[in-house]
N, C-alpha and C positions, 0 to 999 in steps of 0.2 A: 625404241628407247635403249640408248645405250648398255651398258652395266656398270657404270660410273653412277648413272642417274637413277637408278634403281635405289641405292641405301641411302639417296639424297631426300628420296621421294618417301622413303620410310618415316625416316626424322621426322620428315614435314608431317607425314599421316599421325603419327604419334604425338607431337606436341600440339596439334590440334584435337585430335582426342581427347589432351589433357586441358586442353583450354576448355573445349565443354562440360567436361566434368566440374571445372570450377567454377563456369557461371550457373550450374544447375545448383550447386550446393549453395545455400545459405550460411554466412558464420553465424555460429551461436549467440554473438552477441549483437546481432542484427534482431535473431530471432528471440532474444530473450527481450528485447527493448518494445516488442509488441504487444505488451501489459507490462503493468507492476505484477513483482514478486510478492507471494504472501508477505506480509511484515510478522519479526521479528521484534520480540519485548519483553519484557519484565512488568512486574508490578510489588509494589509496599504500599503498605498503608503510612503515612504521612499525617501528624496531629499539627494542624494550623489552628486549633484552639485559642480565644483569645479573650481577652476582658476588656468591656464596655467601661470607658470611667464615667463617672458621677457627672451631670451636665445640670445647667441652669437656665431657664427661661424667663421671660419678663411678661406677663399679660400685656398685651398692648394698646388695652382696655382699661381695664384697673390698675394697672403698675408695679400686680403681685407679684413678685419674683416666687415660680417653684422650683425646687430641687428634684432631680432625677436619679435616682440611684443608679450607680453601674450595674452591669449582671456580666455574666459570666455568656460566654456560646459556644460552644464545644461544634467543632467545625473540623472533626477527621476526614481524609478525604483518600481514597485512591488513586495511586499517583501510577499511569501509565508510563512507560520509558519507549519509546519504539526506534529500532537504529535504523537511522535514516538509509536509503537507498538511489543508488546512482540511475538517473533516469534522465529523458531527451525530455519529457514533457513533467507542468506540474503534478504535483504528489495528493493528494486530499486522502485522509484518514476518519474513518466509522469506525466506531465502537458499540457492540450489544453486548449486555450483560442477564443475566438472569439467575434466580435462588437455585443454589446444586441442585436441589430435588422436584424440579420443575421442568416442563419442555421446553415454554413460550421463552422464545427472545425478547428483549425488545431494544432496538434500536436507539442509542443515545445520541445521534448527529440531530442535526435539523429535519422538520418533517416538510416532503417536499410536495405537498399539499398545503396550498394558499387559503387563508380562512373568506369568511364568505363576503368581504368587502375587498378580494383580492382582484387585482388588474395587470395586465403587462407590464407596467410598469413598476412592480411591487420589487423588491432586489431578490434575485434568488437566493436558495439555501447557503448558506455558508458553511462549508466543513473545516475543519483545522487543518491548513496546508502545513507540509512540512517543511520545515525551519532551515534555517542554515548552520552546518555544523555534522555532528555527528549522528545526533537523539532529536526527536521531538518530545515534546512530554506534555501527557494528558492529562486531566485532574475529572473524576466523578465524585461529589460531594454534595452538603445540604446546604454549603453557603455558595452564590455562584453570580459573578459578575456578567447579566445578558449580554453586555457589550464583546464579551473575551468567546471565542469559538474554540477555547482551550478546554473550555471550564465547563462541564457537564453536570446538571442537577443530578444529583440520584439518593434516596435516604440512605443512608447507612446504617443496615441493622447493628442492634447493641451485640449482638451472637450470633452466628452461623457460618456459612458458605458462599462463596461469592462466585460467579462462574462469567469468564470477560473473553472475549473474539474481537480482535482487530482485522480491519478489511483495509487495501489500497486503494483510492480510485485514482482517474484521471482522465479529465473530459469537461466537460461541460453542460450546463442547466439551461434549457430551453423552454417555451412557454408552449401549453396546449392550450387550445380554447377546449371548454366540453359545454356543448348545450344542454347534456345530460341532467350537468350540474346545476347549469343554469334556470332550466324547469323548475328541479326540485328545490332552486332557493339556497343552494349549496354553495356558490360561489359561480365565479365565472371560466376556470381552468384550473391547473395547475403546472408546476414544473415538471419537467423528466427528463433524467439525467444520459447525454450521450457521451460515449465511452471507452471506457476499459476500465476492468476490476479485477482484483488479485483474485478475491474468491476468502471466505474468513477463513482465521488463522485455527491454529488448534486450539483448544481451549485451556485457559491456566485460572486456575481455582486459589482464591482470598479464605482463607482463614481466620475468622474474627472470634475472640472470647474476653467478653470483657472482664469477666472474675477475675480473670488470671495476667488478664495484661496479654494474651499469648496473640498473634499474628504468623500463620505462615502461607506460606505458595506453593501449590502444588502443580504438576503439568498431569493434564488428564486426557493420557496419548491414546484413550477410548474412547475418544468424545468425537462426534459427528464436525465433518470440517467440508466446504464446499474444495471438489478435485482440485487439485492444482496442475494444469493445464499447459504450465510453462515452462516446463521441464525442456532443459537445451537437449537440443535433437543433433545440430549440425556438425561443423567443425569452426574452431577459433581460427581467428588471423594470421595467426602463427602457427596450428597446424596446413592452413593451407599452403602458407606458403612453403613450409618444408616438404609440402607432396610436389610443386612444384619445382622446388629444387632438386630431390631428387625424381621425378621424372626426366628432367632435363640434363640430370647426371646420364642416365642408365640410355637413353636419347643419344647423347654423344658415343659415349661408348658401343653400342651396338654399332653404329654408324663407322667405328674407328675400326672395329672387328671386321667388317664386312669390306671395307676398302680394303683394309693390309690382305684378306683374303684375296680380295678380287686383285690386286696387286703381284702378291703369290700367284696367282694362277698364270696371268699374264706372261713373268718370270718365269714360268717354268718352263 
């Protein structure tokens, strides 16, 4: 091997070294798109109170016409806000909430447990996918449309503390059979869900007092949170590619040193 071919044969060693560094490395935004991110949100309380009017019937028997009076339905509700997130696959959204002075969760989505006349063919769970735009928005209240997957029963106490964790999924509902179930008269399966999940969120605290009209929100950054998992590890598209540009700066240049040396030398 000449000495021409030596600093040639450098280059070449070096930006192939750098080429396997970069198919080892993963970009971060490769690796961040392998679940949803916790979600991010807000919460108020929102009064959708409203008045029943006065309605009129006709027996369709006798031909008595009765009168109905209006009433009144007091229908406040918690209004979730969650800023939507950039993802390859659909979004679906849980929500559990529970009394501040309590441990139990409980889960306000769909239960993914089919009651006992359930079949494959039953639709799976529905959760509230996320919307187009920027926010999705959740509602937990005592008035609630079964058809709407937005809209979540939950009573709302006249006074206390309210404590909410939102979760990301995204995946898909599949059918078990369980004979188990089947024995004890339970049903015939159920669904379960395949995946990815963000993991809940931290917890942000409702403040209710009716005396006073008073409403606030608090973040309670001591409250138990499933790890989040998805923390970027790699490098961005754009740091890679500046490693490779300058590799293949400092690539050349070595290369340019090492000729005009061996040049020089020749020369001399």
């Amino acid at each position: 091997m000449n000495s021409t071919s030596k600093p040639l044969m450098l280059t070449f060693t070096v930006l192939l070294l750098s080429s396997l560094f970069v198919l080892t490395v993963t970009p971060v935004n490769v690796q961040a798109a392998s679940k949803p991110t916790v979600p991010e949100f807000t919460l108020k309380i929102v009064d959708h109170s409203y008045t029943e009017p006065s309605t009129q019937s006709t027996d369709p028997y006798t031909g008595k016409t009765t009168t109905h009076p209006g009433h009144y339905v007091e229908n406040k509700v918690i209004e979730i806000t969650i800023k939507n997130q950039n993802y390859q696959s659909k979004i679906m959204y849980n929500v559990r909430t529970k009394g501040h002075f309590e441990q139990q969760w409980i889960e306000r989505g769909p239960s993914v447990t089919v009651n006992g006349m359930g079949r494959s063919y039953d639709p799976p769970p529905q959760y509230p996918e996320q919307t187009k735009g920027q926010y999705t928005v959740i509602t937990l209240g005592p008035v609630v449309d079964r058809n709407d997957p937005y809209s979540y029963y939950f009573n709302m106490p006249d006074s206390g503390q309210v404590d909410v964790q939102v979760e990301a999924m995204s995946g898909t509902f599949s059918w078990k059979d369980d004979i188990n179930m089947v024995m004890a008269g339970a049903g015939t399966g159920y669904y379960v869900f395949d995946g990815e999940k963000s993991g809940w969120s931290k917890t942000q605290t409702v403040t209710i007092n009716k005396n006073t009209n008073e409403i606030t929100t608090t973040h309670n950054d001591n409250s138990e949170t499933s790890p989040d998992t998805n923390q970027p590890t790699g490098f961005s598209w754009i740091e890679l590619g500046c490693i490779i540009i300058i590799t293949a700066i400092l690539s050349v240049t070595i290369t340019f040193f090492i000729l005009k040396r061996t040049v020089n030398r020749k020369n001399a």
